[in-house]
C-alpha positions as CSV (number, residue, x, y, z in Angstrom):
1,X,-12.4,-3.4,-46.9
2,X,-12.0,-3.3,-43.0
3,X,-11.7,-7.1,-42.9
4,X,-9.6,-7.6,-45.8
5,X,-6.9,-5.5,-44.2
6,X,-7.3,-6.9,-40.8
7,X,-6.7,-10.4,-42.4
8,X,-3.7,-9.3,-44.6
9,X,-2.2,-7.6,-41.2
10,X,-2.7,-10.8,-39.8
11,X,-0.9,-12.7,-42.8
12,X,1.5,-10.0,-42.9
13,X,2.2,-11.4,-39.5
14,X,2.4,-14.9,-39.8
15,X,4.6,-14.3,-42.2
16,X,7.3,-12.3,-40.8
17,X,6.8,-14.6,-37.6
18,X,7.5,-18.0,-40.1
19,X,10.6,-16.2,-41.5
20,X,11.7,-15.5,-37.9
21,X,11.5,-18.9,-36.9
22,X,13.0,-20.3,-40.1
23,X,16.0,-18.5,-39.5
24,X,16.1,-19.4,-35.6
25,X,15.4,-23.3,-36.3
26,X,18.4,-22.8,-39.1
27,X,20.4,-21.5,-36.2
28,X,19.2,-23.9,-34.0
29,X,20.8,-27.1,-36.0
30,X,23.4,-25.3,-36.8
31,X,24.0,-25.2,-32.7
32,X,21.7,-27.0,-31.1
33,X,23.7,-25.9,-27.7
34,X,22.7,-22.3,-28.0
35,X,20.8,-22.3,-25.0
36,X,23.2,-24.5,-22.8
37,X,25.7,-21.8,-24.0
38,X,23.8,-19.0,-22.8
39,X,23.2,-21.1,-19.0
40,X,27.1,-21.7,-18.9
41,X,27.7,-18.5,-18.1
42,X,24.7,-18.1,-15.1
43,X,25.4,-21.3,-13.7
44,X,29.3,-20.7,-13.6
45,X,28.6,-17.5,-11.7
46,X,26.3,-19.6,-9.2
47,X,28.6,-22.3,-8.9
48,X,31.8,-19.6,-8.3
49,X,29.9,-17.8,-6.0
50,X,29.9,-14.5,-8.0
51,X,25.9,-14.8,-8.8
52,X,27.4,-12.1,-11.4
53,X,25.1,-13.2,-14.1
54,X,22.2,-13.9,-12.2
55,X,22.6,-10.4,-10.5
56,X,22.2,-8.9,-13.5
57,X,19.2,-10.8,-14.9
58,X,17.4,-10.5,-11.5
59,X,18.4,-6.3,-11.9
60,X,16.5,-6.3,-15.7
61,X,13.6,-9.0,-14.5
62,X,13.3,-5.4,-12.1
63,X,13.1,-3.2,-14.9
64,X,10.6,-5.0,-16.6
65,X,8.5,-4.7,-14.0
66,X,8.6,-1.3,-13.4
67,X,6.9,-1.2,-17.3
68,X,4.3,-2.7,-16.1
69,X,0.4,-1.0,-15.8
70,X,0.6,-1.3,-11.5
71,X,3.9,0.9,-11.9
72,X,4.7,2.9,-14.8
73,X,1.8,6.0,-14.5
74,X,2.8,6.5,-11.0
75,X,6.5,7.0,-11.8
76,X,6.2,11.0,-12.5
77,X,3.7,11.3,-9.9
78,X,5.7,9.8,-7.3
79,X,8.7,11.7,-7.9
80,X,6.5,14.8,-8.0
81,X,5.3,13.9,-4.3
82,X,9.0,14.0,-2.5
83,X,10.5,16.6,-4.1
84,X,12.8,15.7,-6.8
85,X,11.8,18.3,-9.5
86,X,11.8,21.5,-7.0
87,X,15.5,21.2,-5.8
88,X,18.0,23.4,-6.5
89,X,20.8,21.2,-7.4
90,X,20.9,18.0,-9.9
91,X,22.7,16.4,-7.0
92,X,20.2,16.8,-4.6
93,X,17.7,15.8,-6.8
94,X,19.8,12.8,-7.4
95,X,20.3,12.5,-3.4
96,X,16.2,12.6,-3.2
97,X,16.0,9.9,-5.6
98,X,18.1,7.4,-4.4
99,X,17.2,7.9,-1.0
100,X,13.8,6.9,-2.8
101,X,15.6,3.9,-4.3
102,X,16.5,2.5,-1.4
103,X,13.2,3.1,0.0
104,X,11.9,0.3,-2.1
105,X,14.9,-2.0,-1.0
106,X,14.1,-1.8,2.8
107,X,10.3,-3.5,1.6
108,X,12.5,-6.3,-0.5
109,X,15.5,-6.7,1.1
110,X,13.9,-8.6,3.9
111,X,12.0,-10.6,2.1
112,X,15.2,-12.2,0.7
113,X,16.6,-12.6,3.8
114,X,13.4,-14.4,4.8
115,X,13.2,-16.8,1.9
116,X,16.9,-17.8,2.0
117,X,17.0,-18.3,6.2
118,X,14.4,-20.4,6.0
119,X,15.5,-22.0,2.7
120,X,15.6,-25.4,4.2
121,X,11.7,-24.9,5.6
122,X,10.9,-24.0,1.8
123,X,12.6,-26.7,0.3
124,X,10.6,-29.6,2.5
125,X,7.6,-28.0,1.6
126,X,8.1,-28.5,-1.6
127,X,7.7,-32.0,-1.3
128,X,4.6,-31.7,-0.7
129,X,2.1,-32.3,-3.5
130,X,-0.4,-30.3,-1.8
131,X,2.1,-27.0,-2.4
132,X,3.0,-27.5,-5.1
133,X,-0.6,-27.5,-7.0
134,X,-1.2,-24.4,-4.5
135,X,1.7,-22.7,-6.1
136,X,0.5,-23.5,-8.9
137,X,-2.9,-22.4,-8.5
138,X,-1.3,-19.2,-7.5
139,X,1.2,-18.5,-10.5
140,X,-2.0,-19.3,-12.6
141,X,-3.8,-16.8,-11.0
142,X,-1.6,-14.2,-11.4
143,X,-1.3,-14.6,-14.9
144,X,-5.3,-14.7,-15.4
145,X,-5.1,-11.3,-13.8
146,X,-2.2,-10.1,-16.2
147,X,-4.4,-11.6,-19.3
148,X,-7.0,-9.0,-17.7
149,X,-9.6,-11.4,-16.3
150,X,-9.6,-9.5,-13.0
151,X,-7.2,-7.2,-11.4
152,X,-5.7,-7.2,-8.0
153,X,-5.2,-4.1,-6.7
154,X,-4.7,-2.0,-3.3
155,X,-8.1,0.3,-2.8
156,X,-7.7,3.8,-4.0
157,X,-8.2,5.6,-0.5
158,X,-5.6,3.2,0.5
159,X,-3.1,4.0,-2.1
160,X,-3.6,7.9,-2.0
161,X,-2.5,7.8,1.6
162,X,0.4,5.6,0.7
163,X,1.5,7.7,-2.0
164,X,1.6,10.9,0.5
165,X,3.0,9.3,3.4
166,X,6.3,11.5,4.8
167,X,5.8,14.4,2.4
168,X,8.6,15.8,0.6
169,X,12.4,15.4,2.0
170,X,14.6,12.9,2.5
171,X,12.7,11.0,4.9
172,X,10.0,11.4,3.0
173,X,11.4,10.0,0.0
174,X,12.4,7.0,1.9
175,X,9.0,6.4,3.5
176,X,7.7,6.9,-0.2
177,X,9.4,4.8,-1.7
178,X,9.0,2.3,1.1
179,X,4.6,2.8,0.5
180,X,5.2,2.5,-3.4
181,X,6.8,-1.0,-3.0
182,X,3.5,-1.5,-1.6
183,X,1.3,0.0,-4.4
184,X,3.3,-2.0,-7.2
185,X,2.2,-5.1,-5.3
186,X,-0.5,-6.4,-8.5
187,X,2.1,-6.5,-10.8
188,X,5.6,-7.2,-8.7
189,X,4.3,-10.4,-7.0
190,X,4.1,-12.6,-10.1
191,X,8.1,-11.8,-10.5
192,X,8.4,-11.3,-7.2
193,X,6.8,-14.8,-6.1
194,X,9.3,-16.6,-8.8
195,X,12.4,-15.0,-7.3
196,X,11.7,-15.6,-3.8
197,X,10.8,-19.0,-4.8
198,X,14.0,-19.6,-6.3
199,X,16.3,-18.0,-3.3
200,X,14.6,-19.6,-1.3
201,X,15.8,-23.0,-3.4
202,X,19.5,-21.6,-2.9
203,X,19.8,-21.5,1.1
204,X,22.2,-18.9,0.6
205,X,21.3,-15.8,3.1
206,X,23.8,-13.4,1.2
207,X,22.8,-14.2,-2.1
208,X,19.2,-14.0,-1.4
209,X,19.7,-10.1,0.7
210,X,21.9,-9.1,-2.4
211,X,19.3,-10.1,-5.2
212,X,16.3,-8.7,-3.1
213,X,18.0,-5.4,-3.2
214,X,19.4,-5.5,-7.0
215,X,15.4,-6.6,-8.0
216,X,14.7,-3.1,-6.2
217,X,17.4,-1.3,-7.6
218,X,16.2,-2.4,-11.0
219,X,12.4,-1.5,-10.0
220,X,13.0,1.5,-8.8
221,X,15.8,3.1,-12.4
222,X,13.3,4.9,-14.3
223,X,12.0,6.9,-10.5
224,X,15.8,7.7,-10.3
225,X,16.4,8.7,-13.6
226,X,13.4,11.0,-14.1
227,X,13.8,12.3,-10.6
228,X,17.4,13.2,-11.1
229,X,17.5,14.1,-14.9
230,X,13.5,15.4,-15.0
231,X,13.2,13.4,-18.0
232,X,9.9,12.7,-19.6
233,X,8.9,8.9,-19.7
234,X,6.9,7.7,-22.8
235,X,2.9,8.1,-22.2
236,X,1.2,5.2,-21.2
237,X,0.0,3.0,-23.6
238,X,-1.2,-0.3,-25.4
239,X,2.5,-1.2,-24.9
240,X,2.1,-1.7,-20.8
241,X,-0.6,-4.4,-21.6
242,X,1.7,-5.9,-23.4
243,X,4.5,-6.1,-21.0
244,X,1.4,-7.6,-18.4
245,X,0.8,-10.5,-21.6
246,X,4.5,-11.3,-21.2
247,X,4.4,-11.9,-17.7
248,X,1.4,-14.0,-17.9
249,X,3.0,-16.5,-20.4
250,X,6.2,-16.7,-17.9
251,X,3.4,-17.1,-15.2
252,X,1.8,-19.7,-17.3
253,X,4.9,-21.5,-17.6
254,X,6.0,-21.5,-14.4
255,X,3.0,-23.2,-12.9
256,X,3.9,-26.2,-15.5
257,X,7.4,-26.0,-14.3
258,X,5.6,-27.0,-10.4
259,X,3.6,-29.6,-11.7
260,X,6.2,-31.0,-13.7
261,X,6.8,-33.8,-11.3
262,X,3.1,-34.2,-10.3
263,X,1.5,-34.7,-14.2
264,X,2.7,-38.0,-15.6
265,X,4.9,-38.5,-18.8
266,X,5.2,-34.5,-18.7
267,X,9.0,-34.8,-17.9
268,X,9.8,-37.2,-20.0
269,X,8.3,-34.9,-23.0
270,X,11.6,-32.5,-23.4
271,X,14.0,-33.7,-25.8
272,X,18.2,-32.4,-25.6
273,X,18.2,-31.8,-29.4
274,X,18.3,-29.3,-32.6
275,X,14.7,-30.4,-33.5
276,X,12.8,-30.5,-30.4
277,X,14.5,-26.9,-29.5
278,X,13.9,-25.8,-33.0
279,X,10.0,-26.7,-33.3
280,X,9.9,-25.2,-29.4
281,X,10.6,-21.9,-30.8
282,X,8.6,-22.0,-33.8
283,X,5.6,-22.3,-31.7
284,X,6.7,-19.3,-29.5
285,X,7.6,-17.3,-32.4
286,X,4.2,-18.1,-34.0
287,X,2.4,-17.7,-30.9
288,X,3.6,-13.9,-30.4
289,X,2.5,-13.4,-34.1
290,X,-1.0,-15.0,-33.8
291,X,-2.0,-12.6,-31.0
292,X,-0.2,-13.6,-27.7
293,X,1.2,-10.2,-27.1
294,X,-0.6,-7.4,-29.0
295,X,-4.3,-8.9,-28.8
296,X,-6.3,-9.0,-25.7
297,X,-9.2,-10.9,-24.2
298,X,-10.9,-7.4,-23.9
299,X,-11.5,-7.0,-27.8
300,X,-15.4,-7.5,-28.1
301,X,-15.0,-9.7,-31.6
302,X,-14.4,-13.6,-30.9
303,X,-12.0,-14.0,-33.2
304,X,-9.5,-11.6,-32.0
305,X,-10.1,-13.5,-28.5
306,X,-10.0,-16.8,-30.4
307,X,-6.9,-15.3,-32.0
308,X,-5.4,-14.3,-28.3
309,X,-6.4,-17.4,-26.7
310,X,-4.4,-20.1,-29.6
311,X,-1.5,-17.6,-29.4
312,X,-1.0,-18.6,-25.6
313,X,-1.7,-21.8,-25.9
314,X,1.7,-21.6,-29.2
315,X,3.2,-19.4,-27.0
316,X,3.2,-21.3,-23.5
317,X,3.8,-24.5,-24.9
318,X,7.1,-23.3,-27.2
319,X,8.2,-21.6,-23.9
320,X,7.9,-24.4,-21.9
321,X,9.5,-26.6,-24.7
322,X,12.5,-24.1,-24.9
323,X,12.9,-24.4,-20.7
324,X,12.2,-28.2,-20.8
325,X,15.4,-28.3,-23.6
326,X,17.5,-26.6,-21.3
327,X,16.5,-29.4,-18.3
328,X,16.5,-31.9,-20.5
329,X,20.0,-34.7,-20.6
330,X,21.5,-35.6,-23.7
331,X,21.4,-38.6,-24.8
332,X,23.8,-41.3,-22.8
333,X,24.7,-38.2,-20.8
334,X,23.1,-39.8,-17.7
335,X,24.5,-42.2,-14.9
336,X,22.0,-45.4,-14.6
337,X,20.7,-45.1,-11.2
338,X,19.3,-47.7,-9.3
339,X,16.1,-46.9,-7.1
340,X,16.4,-49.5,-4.4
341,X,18.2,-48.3,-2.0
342,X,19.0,-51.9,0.2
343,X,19.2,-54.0,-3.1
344,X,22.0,-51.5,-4.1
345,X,24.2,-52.0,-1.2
346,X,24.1,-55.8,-1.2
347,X,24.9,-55.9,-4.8
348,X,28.0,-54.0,-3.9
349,X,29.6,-55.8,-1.2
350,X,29.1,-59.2,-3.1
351,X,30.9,-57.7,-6.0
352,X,33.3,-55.9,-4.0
353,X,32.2,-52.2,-6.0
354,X,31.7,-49.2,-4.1
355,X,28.3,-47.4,-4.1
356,X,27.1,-44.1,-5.2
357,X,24.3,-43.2,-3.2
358,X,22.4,-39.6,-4.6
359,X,20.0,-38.0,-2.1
360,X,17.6,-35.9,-4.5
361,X,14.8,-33.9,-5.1
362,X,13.3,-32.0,-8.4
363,X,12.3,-29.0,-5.6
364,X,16.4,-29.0,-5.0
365,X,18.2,-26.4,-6.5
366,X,21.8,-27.9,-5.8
367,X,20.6,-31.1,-7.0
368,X,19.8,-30.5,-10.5
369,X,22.7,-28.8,-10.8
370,X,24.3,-31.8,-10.0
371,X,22.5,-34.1,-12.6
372,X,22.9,-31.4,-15.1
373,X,26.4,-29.9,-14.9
374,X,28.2,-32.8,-12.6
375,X,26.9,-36.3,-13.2
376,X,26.1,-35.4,-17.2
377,X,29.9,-35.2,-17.7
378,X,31.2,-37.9,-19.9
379,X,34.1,-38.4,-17.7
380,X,31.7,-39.1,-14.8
381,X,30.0,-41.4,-16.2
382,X,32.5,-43.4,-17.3
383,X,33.9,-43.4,-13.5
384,X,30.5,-44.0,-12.3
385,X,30.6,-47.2,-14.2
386,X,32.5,-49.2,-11.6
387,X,30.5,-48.2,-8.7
388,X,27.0,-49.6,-7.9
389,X,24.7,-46.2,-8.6
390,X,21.4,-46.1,-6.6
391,X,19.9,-42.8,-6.4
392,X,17.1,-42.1,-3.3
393,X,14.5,-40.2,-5.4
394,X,12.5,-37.5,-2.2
395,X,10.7,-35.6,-5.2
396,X,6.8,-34.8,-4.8
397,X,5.0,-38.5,-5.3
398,X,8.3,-40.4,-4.6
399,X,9.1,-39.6,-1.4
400,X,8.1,-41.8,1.8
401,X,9.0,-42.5,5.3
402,X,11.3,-44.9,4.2
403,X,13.3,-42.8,2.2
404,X,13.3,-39.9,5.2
405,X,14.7,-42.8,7.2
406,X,17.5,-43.1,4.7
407,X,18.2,-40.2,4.7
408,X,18.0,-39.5,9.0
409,X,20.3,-42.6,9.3
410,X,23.1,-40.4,7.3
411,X,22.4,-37.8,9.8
412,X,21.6,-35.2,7.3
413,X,19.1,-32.8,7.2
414,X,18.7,-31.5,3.6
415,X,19.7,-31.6,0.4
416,X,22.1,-32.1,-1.6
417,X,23.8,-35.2,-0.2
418,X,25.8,-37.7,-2.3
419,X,27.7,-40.7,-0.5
420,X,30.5,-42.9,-1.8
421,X,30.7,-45.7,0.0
422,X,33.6,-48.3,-0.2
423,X,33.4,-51.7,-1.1
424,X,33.5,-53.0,2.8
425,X,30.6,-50.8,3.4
426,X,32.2,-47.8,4.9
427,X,31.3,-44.7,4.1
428,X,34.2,-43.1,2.4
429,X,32.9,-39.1,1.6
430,X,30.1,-37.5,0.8
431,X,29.1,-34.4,-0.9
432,X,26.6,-31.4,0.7
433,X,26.7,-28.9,-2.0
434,X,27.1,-28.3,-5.3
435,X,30.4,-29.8,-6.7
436,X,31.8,-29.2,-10.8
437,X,32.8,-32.6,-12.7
438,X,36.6,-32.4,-11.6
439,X,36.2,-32.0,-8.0
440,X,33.7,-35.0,-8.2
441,X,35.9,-37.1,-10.4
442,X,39.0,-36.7,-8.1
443,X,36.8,-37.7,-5.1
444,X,35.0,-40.8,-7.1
445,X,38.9,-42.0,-7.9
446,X,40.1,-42.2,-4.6
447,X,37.2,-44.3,-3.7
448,X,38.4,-48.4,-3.9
């Protein structure tokens, strides 16, 4: 009787999972853009400098974490320990909390600072083959830990001490909240690890202080809210190892997204259309309803791990489809680069063309922005049809000294760096950060 509803459940599943999906690969070639749509808006905010729209995502990927095993129990404890619940006023207990809040920030806020100052440090690295299969190694780990194959975490003395350091008061508060950064370590340095990862990508010192302290602030909302309001979470539950699965698939798939360059033919493997997204999702939708989520490795029977382990594999491979989409060019949307450097500038001074030299990298943030937002416009590449294109490729396993060389004789350090040379030779502008399809076009026109 026990099995037969376990394998109904289990249909019951698949079956609201296939409907699901139906309905999203229906949307899906109805518009096949939907996830380009949903970018526009994040990369406009990058590009305008706002970082609105990334803010905010960065402020929920925060939140998120604070539901995770590492964090959640310790939230009414914590709040207990500096004082929160024995004021006398709500706004001193509000005072006491954000005081709490910020706490936390002083941990993260430097860490921004760190990873966008030495942005340009970060970014060489990442040319490196060998870092990039560490990184790798690392996000992998993390999500074995989050799939509950071991757990990292800080020794219980250790944390007890942490958790009373400063007492109760203001400068308490801070101090605790400065120590529980610390203790939420196991489960914010998967997220954590991505986002400074990705600042440090940007180079932009501001932007990478500011979304260190908004990943805080988001982290440390429910510790305000129950220490102001002396609200009652939800107990702990099956629910927080579910939040940890999450997190390991996104873990999962960011290691792929490192090795991307380094595992042949795997780039090539996205597709920018209604199908490929539509199948992508199907597999994560199915994935989630085979037993990505809700099942766990810790379940003695071997099917329920069998079930777990060919959910992750549906799950990881629909996610990574649906971010590969999303990288992916549509079809003629592309300029037709060249890859020898020399061969392109002889070609064009004996046809009198100008050349379009790209400096670029698959570790450069401001580059792919470039190939994806700037030289994918249709108005672009029709302009980039009378110049000679040749584009000088520094990703992991294409880079050498030659290249560098290149590169040093433009006296230019980093990355981005487009050229436009004139006909005669003579270099004519050049471009060093990110630049939308009109600005580009009017420069590309007053090159002859």
């Amino acid at each position: 009787m026990q099995k037969t509803r376990t394998q109904t459940s289990w249909l019951r599943q698949i079956a609201a999972a296939a409907s699901a999906a139906l309905v999203l690969v229906l949307t899906q070639v109805a518009r096949a853009d939907t996830l380009t749509d949903l970018e526009k808006p994040f990369t406009a905010a990058l590009q305008g400098g706002s970082f609105a729209y990334a803010l905010v995502l960065i402020f929920f990927a925060g939140l998120a974490t604070s539901l995770t095993p590492c964090v959640y129990p310790m939230i009414a404890i914590t709040v207990s320990v500096f004082g929160a619940r024995n004021t006398q006023s709500r706004r001193e207990a509000a005072m006491l909390s954000t005081v709490f809040v910020l706490g936390i920030a002083a941990l993260f806020t430097p860490l921004g600072l760190f990873a966008a100052t030495t942005g340009g440090v970060f970014g060489a690295a990442l040319a490196s083959p060998v870092v990039l299969i560490g990184l790798a190694v690392l996000f992998l780990a993390l999500a074995a830990s989050m799939f509950g194959a071991f757990d990292i975490d800080l020794p219980a003395g250790l944390k007890n001490r942490l958790a009373m350091v400063g007492g109760v008061g203001y400068k308490g508060a801070f101090f605790i909240g400065l120590c529980s950064a610390l203790i939420a370590a196991p489960c914010t340095g998967p997220v954590l690890g991505f986002l400074l990862t990705w600042v440090g990508t940007t180079g932009n010192v501001a932007f990478g202080a500011l979304a260190l302290f908004v990943y805080a602030l988001g982290l440390g909302l429910l510790f305000w809210v129950v220490g102001t309001f002396s609200v009652s979470l939800p107990k702990s539950g099956q629910w927080l190892e579910w939040v940890k699965s999450v997190f390991g698939v996104v873990m999962v798939v960011a290691a792929l997204y490192y090795l991307r360059d380094l595992i042949p033919g795997l780039m090539e493997l996205p597709k920018h259309t209604s199908g490929f997204l539509g199948a992508s999702a199907l597999l994560l939708v199915l994935g989630i309803a085979v037993g990505a989520i809700h099942l766990t490795f810790h379940d003695p029977g071997a099917v329920v791990r069998t079930r777990k382990a060919a959910g992750l594999a549906f799950a990881i491979t629909g996610l990574a489809g649906m971010v590969g989409y999303t990288q992916a060019l549509p079809a003629g949307a592309k300029i037709q680069w060249g890859d020898d450097y020399k061969v392109a500038m002889t070609r064009a001074k004996s046809e009198n063309k100008p050349l379009l030299v790209d400096f670029s990298a698959s570790w450069c943030g401001a580059c792919q922005e470039l190939e994806h937002n700037t030289f994918s416009d249709p108005r672009v590449v029709r302009e980039g049809a009378r110049f000679v294109p040749v584009r000088v490729d520094l990703s992991p396993g294409k880079d050498s000294p030659e290249k560098r060389q290149i590169l040093a004789s433009y006296a230019q350090r980093g990355l981005p760096l487009v050229v436009l040379h004139k006909p005669s030779g003579e270099a004519a502008a050049r471009v060093t950060s990110f630049m939308a399809p009109d600005e580009l076009l009017a420069v590309m026109r007053n090159v002859h």
